[in-house]
N, C-alpha and C positions, 0 to 999 in steps of 0.2 A: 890218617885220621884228621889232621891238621894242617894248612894250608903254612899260617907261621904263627906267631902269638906261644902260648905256652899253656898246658895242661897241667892243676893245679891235683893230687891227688893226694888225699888226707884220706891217713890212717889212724884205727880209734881203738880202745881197748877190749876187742873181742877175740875168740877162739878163732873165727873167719877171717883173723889179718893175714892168715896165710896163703889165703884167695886172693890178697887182696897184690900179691907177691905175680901171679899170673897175669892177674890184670892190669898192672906196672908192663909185664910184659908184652901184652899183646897188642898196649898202647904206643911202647916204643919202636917196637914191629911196624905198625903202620904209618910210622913217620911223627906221630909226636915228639913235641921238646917237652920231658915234664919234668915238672921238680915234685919233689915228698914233702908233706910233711908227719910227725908223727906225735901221737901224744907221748906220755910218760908211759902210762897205762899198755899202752902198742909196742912199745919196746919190749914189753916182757913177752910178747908174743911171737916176735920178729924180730930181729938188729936190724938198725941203721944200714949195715952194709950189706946185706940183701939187696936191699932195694937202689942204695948205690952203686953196687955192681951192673946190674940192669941199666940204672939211667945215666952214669957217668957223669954224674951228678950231684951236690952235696946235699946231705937229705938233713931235713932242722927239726930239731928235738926240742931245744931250748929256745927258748923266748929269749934269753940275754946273751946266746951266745951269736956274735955277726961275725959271719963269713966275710972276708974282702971284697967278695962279690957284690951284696947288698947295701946300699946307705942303711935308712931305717927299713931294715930286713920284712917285716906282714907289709908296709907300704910296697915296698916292692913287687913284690911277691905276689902282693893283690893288682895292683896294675899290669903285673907280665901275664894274667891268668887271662885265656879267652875263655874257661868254663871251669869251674872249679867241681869235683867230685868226692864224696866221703863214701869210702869204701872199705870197713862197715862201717856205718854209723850206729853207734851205739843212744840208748836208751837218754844216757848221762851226756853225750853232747847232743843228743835235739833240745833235752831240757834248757840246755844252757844258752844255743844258738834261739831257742824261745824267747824266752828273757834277756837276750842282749848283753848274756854275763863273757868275757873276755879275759878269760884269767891264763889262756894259753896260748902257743904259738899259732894253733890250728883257728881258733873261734875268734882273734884278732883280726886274721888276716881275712876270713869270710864277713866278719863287719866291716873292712877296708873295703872288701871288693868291690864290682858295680858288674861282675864279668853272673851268668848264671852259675845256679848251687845246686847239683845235682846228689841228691842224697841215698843210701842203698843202705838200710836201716838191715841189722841182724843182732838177734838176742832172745831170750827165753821167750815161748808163747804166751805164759802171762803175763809179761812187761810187756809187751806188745800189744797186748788185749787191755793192760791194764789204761781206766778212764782219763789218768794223769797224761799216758801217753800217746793215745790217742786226742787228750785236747793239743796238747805241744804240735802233735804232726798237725792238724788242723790248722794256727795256728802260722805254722812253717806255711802252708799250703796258700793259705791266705795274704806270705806277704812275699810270695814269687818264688816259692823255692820249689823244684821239682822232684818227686817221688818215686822210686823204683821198688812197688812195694816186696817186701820179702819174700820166697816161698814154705812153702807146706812140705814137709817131712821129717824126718828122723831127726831130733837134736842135739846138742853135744851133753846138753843135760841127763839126758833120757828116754824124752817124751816125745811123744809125736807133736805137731802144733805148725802155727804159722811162726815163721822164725828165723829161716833159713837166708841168709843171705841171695838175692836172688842169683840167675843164671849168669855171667859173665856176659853170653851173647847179648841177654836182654842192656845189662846196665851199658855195653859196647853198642848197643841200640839208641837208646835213651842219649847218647853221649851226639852221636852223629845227627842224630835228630836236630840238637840244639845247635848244635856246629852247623848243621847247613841253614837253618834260621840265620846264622849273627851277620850276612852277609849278602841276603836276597834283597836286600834294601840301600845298599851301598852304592853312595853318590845319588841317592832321591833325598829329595825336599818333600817333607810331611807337616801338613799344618792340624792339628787336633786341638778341640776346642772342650772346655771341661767345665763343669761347675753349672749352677743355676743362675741366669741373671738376677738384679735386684731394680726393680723400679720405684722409685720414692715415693712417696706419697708426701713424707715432708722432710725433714731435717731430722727425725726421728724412727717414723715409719716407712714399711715400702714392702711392695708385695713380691712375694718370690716363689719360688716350688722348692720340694722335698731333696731335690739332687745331691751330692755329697762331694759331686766330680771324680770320685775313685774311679771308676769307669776310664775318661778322659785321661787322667792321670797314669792311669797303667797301659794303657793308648799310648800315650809319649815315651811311659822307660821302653815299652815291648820295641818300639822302632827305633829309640835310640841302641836299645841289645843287640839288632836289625841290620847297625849300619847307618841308619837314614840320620840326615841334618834335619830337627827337631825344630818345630817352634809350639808350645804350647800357647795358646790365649785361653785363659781364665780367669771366671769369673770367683767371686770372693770361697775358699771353702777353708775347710782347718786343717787340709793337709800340705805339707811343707815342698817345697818347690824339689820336683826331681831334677840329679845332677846332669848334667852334661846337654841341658835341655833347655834352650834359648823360652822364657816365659816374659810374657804378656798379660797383666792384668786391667780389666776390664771391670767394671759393674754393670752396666743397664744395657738391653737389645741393640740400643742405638752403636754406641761403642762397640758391642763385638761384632756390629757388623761393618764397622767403620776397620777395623783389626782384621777381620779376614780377610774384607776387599783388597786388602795392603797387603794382606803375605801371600796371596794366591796366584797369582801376575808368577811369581817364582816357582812354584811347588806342582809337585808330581800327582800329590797324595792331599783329599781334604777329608779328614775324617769328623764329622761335626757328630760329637756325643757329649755338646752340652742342649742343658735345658735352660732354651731358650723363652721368658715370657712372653704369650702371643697380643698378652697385652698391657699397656701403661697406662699410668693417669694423665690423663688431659693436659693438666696442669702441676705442678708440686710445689705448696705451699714454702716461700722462703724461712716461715718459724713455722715452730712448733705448734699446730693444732690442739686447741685445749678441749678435751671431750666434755667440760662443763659447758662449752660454748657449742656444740655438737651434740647432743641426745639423741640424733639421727643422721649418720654422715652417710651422704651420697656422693660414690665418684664417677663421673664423668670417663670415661675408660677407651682410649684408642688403640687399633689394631697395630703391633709392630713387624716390621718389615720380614716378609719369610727370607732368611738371607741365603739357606741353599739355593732357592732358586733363582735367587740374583747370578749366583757363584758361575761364570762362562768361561770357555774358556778349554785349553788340551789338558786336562787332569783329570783323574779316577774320583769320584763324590761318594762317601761313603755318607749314609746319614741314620739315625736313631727311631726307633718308635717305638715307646712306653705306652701297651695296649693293657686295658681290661678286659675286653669281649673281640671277639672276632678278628685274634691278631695275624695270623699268615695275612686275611684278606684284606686289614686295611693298612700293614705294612706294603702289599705291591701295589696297593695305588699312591698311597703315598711317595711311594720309590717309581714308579711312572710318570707321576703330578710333578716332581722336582727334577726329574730325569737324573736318574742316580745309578751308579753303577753296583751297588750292594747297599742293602739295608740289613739292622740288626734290630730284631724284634725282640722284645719280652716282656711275659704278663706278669704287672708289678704287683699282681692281688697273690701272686703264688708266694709262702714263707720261704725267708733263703733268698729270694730273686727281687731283684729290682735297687729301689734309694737307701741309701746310706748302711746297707751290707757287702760284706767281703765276695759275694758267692752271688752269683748270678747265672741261670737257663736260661738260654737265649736261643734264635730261628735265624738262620741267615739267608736270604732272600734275594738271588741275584738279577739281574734285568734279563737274565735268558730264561727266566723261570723255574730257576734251580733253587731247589729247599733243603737247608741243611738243620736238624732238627740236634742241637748240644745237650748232653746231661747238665747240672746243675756243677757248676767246676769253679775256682777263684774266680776273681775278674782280672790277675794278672793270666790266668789261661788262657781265658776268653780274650782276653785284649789278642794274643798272639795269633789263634782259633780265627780270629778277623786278620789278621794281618796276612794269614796263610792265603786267604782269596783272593787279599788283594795282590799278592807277591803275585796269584798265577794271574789275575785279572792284566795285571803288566805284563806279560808274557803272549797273552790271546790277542788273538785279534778283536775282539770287544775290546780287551783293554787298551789296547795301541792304538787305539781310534780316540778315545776318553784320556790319554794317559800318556806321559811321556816317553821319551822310547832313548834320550840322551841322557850318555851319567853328565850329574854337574858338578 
């Protein structure tokens, strides 16, 4: 299952923690090193030593109580995880894991983490259907956590419904999937650029576009989950700088292109999904412009420099295009005009898609004339959904022409 690293597998308080007794198993079968955790709730379902017999292993129930093995036990724990799984996950820890509540050994250690959180939700079909828990999976969905949704059959309650803890093989699916991601990207140098520039107009004002950077931003965790040596440059936004990811702040055109031209000389990978302004003011007033003295202001407005197309050089050019009208067709000229190895298109007039939401449908557009058309998914999916191209784009022969072919 597991190359080395450690499989984190949390148990939660359902009927299906006895499923989840199998799935302990089948993971240590394929060579997983896993540790348990369990709530309170799970234990009346299951003992502790079930699941230690299986992993030979100490499995943690209490939050205070520490093994000899651990310093500060969830720290640990979340740094030894190369993917963390809740299997079931119950109703009452998505809520919690929503809201950032950490009142247990289990929901501690998934906010330590940085490793993915694979979740495998089982419980009554109206809890499931109900609107509460549905906004919470949302919610989950939107800040990178991945979903094994439940199945449809007979439940322990009575009823038929959606509910069921899914199939083993699927969640032993969903597991590998993410496992063979953490590693396609190891030893590459990835430069991604996020955010909207700002150009001034004075000491005050200055023009900018809609961008939020989240795009960008989940562009850097997806590669740094990847493997890849990260350097983010961004321009100003309100989101907090992701961990383990060398960042670069920027304001204005000039600068990020003065930033890319500097990291790119190194890197394998340019993935440029910020929004860059195509143009500045002429000039920018050293004070503050007073609009009594302006009843009519005109600026003066220069082209700024397009900097994918500067960008030369043996690396893979991923780049962006925020269309209204007619996007497959003026994403591959744009992706021809700057000589790009993939492009990522989508139409920001569509609700759900585009500036400063979680959720984004996107086109992805390769130079061999390949069209890959996404549903509407997070933008921590979609960040990965691009990365999956590029991983094989480094692999082809387009890409090892465009793209490094040395780990560094």
């Amino acid at each position: 299952m597991t190359r080395d690293g450690t499989v984190l597998l949390g148990v939660t308080g359902s009927i299906a923690a006895y499923k989840a007794v199998e799935l302990a198993s089948r993971l240590v079968q394929g060579g997983a090193k896993l540790d348990v955790v369990m709530t309170d709730s799970a234990t009346r379902f299951v003992t502790p030593l079930t699941f230690q017999s299986i992993t030979h292993r100490p499995v943690i129930t209490d939050m205070f109580a520490t093994p000899e093995e651990y310093d500060i036990e969830h720290i640990a724990l979340a740094e030894r995880a190369e993917v963390v799984v809740v299997a079931p996950a119950t109703a009452n820890i998505m809520a919690k894991l929503a809201a950032g509540i950490a009142d247990d050994m289990l929901c501690c250690t998934i906010l330590a983490t940085r490793a993915p959180v694979l979740l495998a939700p089982a419980m009554n079909v109206h809890m499931w259907e109900n609107a509460i828990t549905q906004e919470n999976l949302a919610r989950l969905r939107a800040r990178g956590f991945k979903i094994v949704e439940p199945g449809y059959g007979s439940l322990a309650c009575g009823v038929e419904g959606k509910g069921r803890l899914a199939d083993l093989e699927d969640i032993l699916t969903a597991l590998r999937q993410i496992l063979d991601r953490r590693s396609d990207l190891a030893g590459r140098s990835v430069v991604v650029t996020a955010g909207g520039t700002q150009e001034p107009i004075d000491p005050v004002r200055l023009i900018c576009n809609r961008s939020s950077g989240k795009m960008g931003y989940a562009l850097a965790e997806a590669a740094r989950e990847r493997g890849a040596r990260v350097t983010l440059i961004t321009a100003p936004t309100a989101l907090p700088a992701p961990i383990g990811v060398e960042v670069v702040r920027i304001q204005t055109a000039l600068q990020m292109r003065e930033a890319v031209l500097k990291a790119v000389p190194d890197a394998d990978i340019l993935v440029m999904a910020a929004a860059v302004a195509d143009y500045r003011p002429a000039t920018a007033a050293k004070s503050k412009l007073k609009k009594e003295e302006y009843p009519l202001m005109q600026l003066e407005l220069i082209r700024n420099p397009d900097i994918l197309s500067e960008v030369k050089g043996n690396l893979i050019k991923v780049g962006f295009a925020a269309e209204s009208e007619n996007m497959v067709q003026n994403a591959t000229i744009k992706l021809k005009n700057k000589g790009l190895h993939l492009i990522v298109a989508n139409d920001i007039t569509e609700p759900g898609s585009g500036f400063g939401v979680d959720t984004d449908r996107v086109v992805l557009v390769d130079s061999r004339g390949k069209v890959k058309e996404l549903p509407l998914l997070p933008k921590s999916e979609v960040a990965h959904k691009i990365l999956d191209e590029v991983a094989v784009l480094l692999t082809t022969s387009a890409g090892a022409s465009g793209g490094r072919t040395h780990q560094q």
